[in-house]
VMD Tcl script that draws the C-alpha trace (Angstrom):
set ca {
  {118.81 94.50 117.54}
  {119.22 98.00 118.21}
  {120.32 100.04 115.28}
  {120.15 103.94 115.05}
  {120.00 104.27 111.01}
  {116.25 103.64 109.12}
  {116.81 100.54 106.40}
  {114.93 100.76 103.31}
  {113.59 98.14 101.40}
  {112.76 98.66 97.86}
  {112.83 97.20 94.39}
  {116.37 96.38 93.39}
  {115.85 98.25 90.39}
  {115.83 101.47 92.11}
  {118.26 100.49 95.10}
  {121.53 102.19 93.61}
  {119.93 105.72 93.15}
  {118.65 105.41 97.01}
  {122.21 104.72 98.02}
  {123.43 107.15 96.11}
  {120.77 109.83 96.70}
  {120.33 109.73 100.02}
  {122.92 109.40 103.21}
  {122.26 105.93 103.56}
  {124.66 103.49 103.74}
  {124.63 100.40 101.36}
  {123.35 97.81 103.73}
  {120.63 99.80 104.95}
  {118.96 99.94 101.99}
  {117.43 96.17 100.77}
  {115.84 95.71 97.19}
  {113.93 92.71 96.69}
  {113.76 91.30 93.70}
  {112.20 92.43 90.24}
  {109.95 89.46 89.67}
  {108.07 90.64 93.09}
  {106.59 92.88 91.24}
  {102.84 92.09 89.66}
  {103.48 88.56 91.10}
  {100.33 87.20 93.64}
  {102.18 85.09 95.85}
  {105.03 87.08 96.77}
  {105.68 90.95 97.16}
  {107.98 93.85 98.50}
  {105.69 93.23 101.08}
  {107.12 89.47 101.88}
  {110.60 91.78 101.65}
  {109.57 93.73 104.57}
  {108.48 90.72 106.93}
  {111.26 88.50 105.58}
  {113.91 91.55 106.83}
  {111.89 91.39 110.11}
  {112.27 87.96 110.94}
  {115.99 88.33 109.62}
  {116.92 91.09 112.27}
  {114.97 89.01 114.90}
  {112.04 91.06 115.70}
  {109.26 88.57 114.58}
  {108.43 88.82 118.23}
  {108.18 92.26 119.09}
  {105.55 95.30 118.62}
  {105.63 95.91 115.13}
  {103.79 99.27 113.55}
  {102.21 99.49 110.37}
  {99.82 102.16 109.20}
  {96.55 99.92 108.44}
  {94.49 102.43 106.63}
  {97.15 102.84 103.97}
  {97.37 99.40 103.41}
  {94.82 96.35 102.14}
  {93.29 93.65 103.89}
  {95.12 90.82 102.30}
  {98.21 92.71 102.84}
  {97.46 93.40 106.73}
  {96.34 90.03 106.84}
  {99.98 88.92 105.62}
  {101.48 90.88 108.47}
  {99.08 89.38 110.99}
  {99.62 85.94 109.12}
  {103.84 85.65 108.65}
  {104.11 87.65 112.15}
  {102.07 85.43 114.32}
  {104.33 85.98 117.54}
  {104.64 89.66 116.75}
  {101.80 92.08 118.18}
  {101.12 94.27 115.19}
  {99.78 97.72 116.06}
  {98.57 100.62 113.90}
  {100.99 103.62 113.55}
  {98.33 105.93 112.52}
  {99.44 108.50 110.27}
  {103.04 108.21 112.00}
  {104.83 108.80 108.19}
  {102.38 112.14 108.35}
  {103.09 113.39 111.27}
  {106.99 112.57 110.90}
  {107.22 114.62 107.75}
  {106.32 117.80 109.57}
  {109.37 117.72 111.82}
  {112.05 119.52 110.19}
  {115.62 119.23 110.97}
  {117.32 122.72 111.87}
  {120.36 122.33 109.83}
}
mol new
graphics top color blue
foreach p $ca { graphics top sphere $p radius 0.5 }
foreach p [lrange $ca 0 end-1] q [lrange $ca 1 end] { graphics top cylinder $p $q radius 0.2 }
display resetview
């Protein structure tokens, strides 16, 4: 899969104002359902790794930045991408908000 455009996963709830705030196009952005929120056994989280397996990357280098997230939720990544080597972005979101576009 090689696709230029980011995708953005999110609760449904606030999908349409993502769509319509942003230059995204519709099937780039993904809201997961409402009753993932609050709910132990299944999260926006389970979104993001269900979208990965989806797009057939469950076996490639996937990034996450570890220190912003918990250990159960790292240890989902680890767990549902078991052929995938997961490696820490480290700040990457940080350090990609500082570069400005010129127009």
């Amino acid at each position: 899969m090689n696709v230029e455009e980011p995708t953005f996963i999110l609760r449904k709830s606030d999908a349409a104002g993502c769509i319509y705030q942003t230059f995204m196009e519709r099937d780039r952005v993904i809201g997961y359902p409402e009753d993932f929120v609050g709910n132990s056994e299944k999260d926006g989280y389970d979104a993001v790794v269900d979208f990965i397996h989806n797009s057939g990357l469950a076996n490639r280098t996937v990034a996450i930045e570890i220190r912003a997230l918990s250990t159960p939720t790292i240890e989902k990544f680890r767990r549902r991408l078991a052929n995938a080597k997961i490696v820490d972005s480290a700040r990457i979101v940080s350090w990609t908000r500082i570069v400005k576009s010129r127009s």
